[in-house]
C-alpha positions in Angstrom: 74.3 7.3 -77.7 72.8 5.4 -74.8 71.0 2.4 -75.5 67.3 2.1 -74.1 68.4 0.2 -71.3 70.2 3.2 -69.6 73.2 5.1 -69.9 76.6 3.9 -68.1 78.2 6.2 -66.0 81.1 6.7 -69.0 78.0 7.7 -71.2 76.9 10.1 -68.9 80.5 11.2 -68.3 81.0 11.2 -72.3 77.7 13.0 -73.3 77.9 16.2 -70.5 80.9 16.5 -71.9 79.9 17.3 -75.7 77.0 18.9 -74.7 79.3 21.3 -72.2 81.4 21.2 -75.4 78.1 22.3 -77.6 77.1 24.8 -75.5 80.7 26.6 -75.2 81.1 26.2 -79.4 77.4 27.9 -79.3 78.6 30.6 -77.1 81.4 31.9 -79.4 79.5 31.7 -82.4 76.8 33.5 -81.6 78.6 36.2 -79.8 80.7 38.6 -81.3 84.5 38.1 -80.1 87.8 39.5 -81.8 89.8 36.3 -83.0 92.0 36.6 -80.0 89.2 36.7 -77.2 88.0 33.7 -79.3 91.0 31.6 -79.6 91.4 32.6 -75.8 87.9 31.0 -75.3 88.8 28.1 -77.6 91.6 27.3 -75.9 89.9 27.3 -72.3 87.2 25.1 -73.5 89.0 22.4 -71.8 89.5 23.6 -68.5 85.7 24.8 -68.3 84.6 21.3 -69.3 86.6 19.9 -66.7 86.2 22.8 -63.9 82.7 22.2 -64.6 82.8 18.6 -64.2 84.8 19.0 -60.9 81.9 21.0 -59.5 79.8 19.0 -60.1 81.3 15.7 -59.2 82.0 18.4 -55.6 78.3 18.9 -55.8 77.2 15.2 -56.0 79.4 14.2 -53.1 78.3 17.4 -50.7 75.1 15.3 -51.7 76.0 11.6 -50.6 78.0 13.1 -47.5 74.5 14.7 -46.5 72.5 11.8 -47.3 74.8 9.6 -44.9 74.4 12.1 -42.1 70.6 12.5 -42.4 70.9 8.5 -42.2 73.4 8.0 -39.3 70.9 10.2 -37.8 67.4 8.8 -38.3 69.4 5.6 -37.1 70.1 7.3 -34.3 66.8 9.0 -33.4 65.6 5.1 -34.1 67.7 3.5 -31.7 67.1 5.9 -29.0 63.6 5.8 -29.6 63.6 1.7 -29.4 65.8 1.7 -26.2 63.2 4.1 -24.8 60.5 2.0 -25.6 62.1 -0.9 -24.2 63.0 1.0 -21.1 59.2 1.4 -20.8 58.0 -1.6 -21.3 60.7 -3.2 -18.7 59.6 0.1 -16.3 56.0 -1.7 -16.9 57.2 -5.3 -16.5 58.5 -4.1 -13.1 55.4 -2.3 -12.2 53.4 -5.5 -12.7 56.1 -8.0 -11.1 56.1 -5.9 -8.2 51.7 -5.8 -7.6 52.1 -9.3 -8.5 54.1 -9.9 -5.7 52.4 -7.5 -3.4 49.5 -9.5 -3.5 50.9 -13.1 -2.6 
């Protein structure tokens, strides 16, 4: 379905979705159900597919929204760790101005 290249995000989208679709079809034939529990089954198929879908689309952005706060915080740990640096380094500057002057 996908070429070599990769598969679009519609490809994806399209493929889970007849696998999902496989897998529920799979599920009823191989199981044995009374034609209403089946037709009940049938007739769900859609909103699994898509409560599955939802999940995971709720799954994938729990996962960027984690990502960005890991981020926000190395960037923070980072900038606090620069300004302390410099705070040392201009602590040091000071130190050496200050003998530099002491001894003219």
């Amino acid at each position: 379905m996908c070429p070599t290249k990769g598969c679009t995000s519609r490809d994806t989208d399209i493929l889970e979705k007849f696998v999902l679709e496989k897998i529920i079809q799979d599920f009823i034939s191989t199981n044995y159900f009374d034609d209403y529990i089946q037709a009940h089954i049938e007739n769900k198929k859609e909103s699994l597919i898509d409560m599955i879908t939802q999940k995971k689309a709720e799954l994938k952005q729990n996962k960027n929204e984690e990502k960005q706060f890991i981020k926000a915080l190395i960037e923070k740990v980072d900038d606090t760790y620069i300004q302390d640096k410099i705070n040392h380094l201009l602590e040091k500057e000071t130190l050496l101005l200050n003998q530099i002057n002491e001894k003219h």
